[in-house]
N, C-alpha and C positions, 0 to 999 in steps of 0.2 A: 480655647483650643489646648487639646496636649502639647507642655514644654515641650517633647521631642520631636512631636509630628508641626510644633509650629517650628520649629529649629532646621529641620529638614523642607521643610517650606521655604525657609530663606536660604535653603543652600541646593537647590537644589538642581541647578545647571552643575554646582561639582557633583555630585550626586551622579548625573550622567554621565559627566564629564569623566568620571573614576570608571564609571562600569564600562564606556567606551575603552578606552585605553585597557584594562583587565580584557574584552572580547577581543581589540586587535592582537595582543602579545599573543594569545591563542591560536588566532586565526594563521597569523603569518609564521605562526611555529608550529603548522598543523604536520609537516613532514619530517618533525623529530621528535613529537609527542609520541606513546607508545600506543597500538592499535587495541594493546589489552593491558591490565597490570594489576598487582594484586595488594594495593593500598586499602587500608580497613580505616573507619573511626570507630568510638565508643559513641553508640545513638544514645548514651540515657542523658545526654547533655540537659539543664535543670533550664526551665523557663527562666531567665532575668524578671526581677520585676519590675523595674522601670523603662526597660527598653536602651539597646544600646545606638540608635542611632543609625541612621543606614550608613556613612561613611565605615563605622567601625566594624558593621555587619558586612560589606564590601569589604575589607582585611581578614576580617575573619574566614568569610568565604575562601579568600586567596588562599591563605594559609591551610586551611581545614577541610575544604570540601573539593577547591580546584583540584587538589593530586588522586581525586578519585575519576576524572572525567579521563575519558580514551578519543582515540581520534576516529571518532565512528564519522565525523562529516570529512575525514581525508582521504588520501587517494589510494590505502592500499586497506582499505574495513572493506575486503568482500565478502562479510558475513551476512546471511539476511538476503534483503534485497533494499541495502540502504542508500541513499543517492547523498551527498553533501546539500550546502544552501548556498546559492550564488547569491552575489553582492547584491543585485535587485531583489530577491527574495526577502531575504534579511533586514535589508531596508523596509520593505513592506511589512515584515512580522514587526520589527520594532513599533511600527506605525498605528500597526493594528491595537497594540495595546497602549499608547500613549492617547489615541485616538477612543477605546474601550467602549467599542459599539456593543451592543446586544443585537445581533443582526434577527429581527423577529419582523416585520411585516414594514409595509411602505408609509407615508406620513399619517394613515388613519390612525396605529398607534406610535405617533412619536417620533418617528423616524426613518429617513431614505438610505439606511445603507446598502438593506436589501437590495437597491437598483445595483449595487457594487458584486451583488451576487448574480445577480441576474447579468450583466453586462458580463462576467469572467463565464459564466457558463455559455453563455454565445462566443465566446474568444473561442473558448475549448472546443465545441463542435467545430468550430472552423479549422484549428488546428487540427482534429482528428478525423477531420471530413466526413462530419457525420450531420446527419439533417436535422432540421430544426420542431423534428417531431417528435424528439424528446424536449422533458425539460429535466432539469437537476438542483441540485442543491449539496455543499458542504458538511460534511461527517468526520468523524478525528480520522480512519481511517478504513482499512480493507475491510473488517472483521464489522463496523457499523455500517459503512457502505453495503456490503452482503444484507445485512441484519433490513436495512431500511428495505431494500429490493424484496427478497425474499417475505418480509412482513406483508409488501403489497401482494405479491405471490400467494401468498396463503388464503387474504382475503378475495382473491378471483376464484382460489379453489372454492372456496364455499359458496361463491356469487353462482360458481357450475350446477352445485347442487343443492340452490334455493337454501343456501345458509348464511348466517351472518357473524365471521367467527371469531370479529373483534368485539362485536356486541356479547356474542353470547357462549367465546368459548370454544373450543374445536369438538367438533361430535363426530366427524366424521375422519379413519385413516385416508392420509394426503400421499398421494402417489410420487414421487421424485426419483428421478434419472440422475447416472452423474456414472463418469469413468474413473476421472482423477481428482477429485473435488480438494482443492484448499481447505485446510484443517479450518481456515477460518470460515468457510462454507459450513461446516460442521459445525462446530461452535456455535452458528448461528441458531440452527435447526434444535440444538437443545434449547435456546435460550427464547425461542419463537414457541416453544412447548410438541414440538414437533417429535421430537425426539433425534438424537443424533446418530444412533440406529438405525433409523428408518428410513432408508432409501435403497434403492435398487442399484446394484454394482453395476454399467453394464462394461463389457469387454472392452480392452483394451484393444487398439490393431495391432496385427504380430510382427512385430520384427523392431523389438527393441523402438516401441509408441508407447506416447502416455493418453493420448488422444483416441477419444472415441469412434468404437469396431460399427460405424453405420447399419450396419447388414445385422447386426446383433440388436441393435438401439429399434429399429425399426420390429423386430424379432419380440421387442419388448413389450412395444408401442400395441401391437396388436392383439398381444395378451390381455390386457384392459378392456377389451372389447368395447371400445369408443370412451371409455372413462377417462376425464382429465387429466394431466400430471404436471410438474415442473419439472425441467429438464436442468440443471448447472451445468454448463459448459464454461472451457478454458480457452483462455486465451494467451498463452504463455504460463506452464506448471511449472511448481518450482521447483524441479530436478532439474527440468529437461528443455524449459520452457516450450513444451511441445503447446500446439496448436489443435484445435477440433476444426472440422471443415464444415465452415461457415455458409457456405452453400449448399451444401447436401442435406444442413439441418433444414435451412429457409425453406426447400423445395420438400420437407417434411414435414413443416408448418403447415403448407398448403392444402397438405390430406386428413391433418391431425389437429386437435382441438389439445393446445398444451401452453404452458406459459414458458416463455424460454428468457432464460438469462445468463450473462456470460460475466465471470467472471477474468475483467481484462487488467488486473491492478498495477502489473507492470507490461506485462504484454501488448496491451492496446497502444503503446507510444509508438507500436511497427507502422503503424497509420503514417506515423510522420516523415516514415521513405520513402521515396522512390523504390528502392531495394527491395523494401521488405513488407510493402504494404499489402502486397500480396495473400497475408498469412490472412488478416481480418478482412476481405473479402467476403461480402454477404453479412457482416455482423450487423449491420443496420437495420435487420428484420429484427434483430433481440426487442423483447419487451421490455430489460431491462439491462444495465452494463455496472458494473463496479472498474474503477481507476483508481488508483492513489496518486498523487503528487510529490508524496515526499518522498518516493522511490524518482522514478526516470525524471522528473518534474525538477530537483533538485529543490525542493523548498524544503523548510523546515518541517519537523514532525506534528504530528496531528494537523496531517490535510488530506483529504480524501474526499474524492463527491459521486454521487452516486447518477445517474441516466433512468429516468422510465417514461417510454410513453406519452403520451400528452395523456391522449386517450382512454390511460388510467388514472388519469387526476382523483376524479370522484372516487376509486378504490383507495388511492392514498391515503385521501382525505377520512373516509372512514375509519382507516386501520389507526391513523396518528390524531385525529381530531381530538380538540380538549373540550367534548363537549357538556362540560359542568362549569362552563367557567364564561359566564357571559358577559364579563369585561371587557374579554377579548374579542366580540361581535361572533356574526354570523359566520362560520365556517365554508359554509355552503356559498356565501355572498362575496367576501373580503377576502382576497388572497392573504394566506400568511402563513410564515413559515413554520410557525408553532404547529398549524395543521398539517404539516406534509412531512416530518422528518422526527425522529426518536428525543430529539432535542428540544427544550422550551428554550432555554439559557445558550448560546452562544454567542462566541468571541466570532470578530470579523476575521474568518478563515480566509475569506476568497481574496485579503487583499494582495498578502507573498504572492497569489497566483496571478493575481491581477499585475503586477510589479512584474516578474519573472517575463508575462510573454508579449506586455507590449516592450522589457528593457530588449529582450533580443528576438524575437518574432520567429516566423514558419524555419527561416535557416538557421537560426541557433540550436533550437533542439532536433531538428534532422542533424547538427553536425552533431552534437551530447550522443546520438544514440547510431546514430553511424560509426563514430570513433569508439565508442565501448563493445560495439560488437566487433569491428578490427581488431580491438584490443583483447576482447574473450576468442577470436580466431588465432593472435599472437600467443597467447598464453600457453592456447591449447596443444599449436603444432609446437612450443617449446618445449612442454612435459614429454610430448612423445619423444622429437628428437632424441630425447636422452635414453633413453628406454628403460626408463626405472619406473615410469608411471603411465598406466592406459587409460584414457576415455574409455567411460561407464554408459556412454550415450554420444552420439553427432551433437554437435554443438551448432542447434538451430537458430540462437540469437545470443541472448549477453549471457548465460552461463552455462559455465564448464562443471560437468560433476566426472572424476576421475577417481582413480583409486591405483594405491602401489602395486605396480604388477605382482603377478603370482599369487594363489589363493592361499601360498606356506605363508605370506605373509598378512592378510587380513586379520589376523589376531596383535598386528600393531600399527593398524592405521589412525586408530582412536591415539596410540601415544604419539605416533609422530607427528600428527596434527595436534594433540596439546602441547608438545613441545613445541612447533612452530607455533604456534597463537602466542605463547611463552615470551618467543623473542623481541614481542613488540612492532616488529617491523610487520606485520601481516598480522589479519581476520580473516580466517576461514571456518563455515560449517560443518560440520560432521553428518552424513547423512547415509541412508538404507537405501538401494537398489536396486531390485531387480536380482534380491538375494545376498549382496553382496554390502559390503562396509566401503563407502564411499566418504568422498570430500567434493564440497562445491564453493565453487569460486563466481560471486556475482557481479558483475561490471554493471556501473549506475551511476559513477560518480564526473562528473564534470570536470574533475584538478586531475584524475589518472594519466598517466604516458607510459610510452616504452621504457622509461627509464624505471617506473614501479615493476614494472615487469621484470628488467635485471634485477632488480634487486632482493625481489622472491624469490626467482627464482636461485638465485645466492643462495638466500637462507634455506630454503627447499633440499638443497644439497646439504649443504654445512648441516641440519637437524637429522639427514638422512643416517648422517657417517655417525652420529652419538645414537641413533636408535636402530641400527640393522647391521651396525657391525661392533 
């Protein structure tokens, strides 16, 4: 064995030991870490040739690489749509890779972790009250979540018109709907060969909606004269997190031959109120659902799983089979995940999820997403109060998109928001709306309170007085 890597063999409870201690100093100073900052190194660092050891790689780290990390898992990064990692989460990602499954199919090759996958995907419809007539599976995130959905999507279009368009290619242009489609909907569409052009805008409803004009979608529907289509729908957009009316599409399934998917990556956790479950009403007809995790879920990055179907198994199966590789058995015969998702190679994703919802169950994350939407309502009436700043939109669930009153001042909303990113104390977006130069503020995080709230708002003022007057 290599000196080094046997030397790290016999040390290596410190080994952990060091790198636990380096993540708590982190963790419990995550509300004086800065939420942005502008620490640089020199990448052309030279390989070592012998290797320095992971204790010394752990110092180096510290010193070298720690002052570039921001407190994107703390309580006041509302940039994005980032949530933190709670203590069971974290526990479980550590687990997952000390543990270092290959989550690929049940004991015919090799291993049961896959039940671990299977058993979080039935947690999760439970928590989101959804039936067990889907089934899912783990993706790094939004943008492969889409990717996987939409893949089987494509292959029903050609199933419509007697093609086969994983085998042999797309021949035919694919019809698709969408109002306000997530750029990672888009993204997918080029990357599926689709083109990311190529979809049908349809209306927005009037009166300051990002959510689809039904009466126009329908307008749409019948221009195709009975031809198939894919519809994307949202489930929380990320301006507005508007809503599309999930029952109006269902009872347009009923007349229309289409494959519907909704894209719910943060939005679907409305499921989990009383309050607000309202909004995803009727989603359960979708053929397919995108959610992320490491937004409202609070786990770490790269989790995300996708919903389709039962019912489209065998399209799955087509679009993702690895059928030159008969090691792996009969695809058609043996369940396994190499067949159903973009992935051959993964790390046991579902276990942070697994950890997260049996540590705190149905009322933990009704209260995470209860108290961030209080908290994006606190926010929002405090920017008005002052009347320096207007809401660019109603604030339908966890974010605020707003912008500095007065249109004489749009040509410094981009500074005032880089200076406030600046101060460290706050992460916020910069975003376009509805014509206008906007700022959005995303609640997702679990450690937030009113007290982040002062304290923005503090800095909110204090960056105002150095850039408008």
């Amino acid at each position: 064995m290599n000196p080094v890597l046997h030397h790290d063999l016999n040390n290596f409870e410190s080994i952990l030991e060091k790198a636990k201690q380096q993540a708590i100093v982190f963790l419990n100073n995550l509300e004086n870490i800065p939420t942005s900052n502008k620490e640089t190194i020199d990448t052309n660092r030279e390989l070592n040739q012998s290797g320095l050891g992971s204790l010394a790689v752990l110092e180096e780290f510290h010193t070298r690489l720690a002052p570039l990390m921001v407190a994107s898992p703390g309580p006041r990064y509302w940039g994005f749509v980032t949530g933190g990692s709670t203590p069971a989460s974290i526990a479980g990602d550590w687990l997952a890779s000390v543990y270092d499954q290959n989550t690929q199919a049940v004991a015919a090759q090799g291993g049961n972790s896959a039940l671990i996958e299977f058993e979080t995907i039935n947690l999760l419809l439970q928590l989101l009250d959804l039936p067990k007539s889907f089934s899912g599976g783990f993706v790094t995130g939004a943008t492969m979540s889409n990717f996987t959905c939409l893949g089987v999507a494509r292959q029903w279009f050609g199933k419509q018109l007697g093609k086969d368009f994983a085998k042999n290619g797309i021949s035919e242009p694919i019809n698709i709907f969408s109002a306000t489609p997530h750029s990672s909907s888009i993204k997918t569409l080029s990357m599926l060969g689709i083109g990311s052009q190529n979809y049908t805008s349809i209306k927005a409803i009037e009166g300051n909606r990002e959510a689809i004009d039904i009466a126009d979608l329908e307008k749409n529907i019948k221009s195709l004269n009975e031809k198939p289509f894919i519809l994307i729908s949202s489930a929380g957009t990320v301006n507005t997190a508007d809503f599309d009316d999930f029952e109006a599409i269902s009872k347009l399934k009923e007349k229309y031959n289409f494959w519907w998917h909704i894209d719910a990556a943060f939005g679907g956790f409305a499921a989990v109120s009383d309050k607000y479950k309202h909004l995803v009403k009727g989603w359960e007809g979708a053929d397919s659902i995108t959610i992320d995790c490491h937004k409202w879920l609070n786990v770490p990055y790269e989790s995300a799983f996708y919903l389709v179907k039962v019912q489209h198994t065998a399209l799955q199966i087509e679009t993702f089979q690895n059928s030159n590789a008969p090691y792996l058995g009969n695809p058609l015969e043996n369940f396994n995940y190499l067949n159903v998702l973009p992935e051959n190679s993964r790390r046991l994703r579902a276990l942070p999820v697994w950890f997260s919802l049996l540590a705190y169950g149905k009322e933990g994350f009704r209260d995470i997403v209860e108290n961030n939407i209080a908290l994006a309502l606190h926010f929002g009436n405090a920017i008005i109060e002052d009347k320096i700043f207007e809401l660019l939109a109603p604030i339908r669930l966890n974010n605020v998109c707003f912008t500095v009153k007065g249109d004489h001042n749009q040509e410094k909303v981009s500074r005032f928001l880089t200076n406030l990113n600046d101060t460290g104390k706050v992460f916020m977006t910069p975003t376009f709306y509805q014509g206008r130069n906007g700022i959005r503020a995303s609640f997702v995080n679990w450690r937030t309170t009113e007290n982040d709230i002062r304290i923005v708002i503090a800095e909110m003022k204090e960056t105002l007085k150095a850039v408008y007057l």
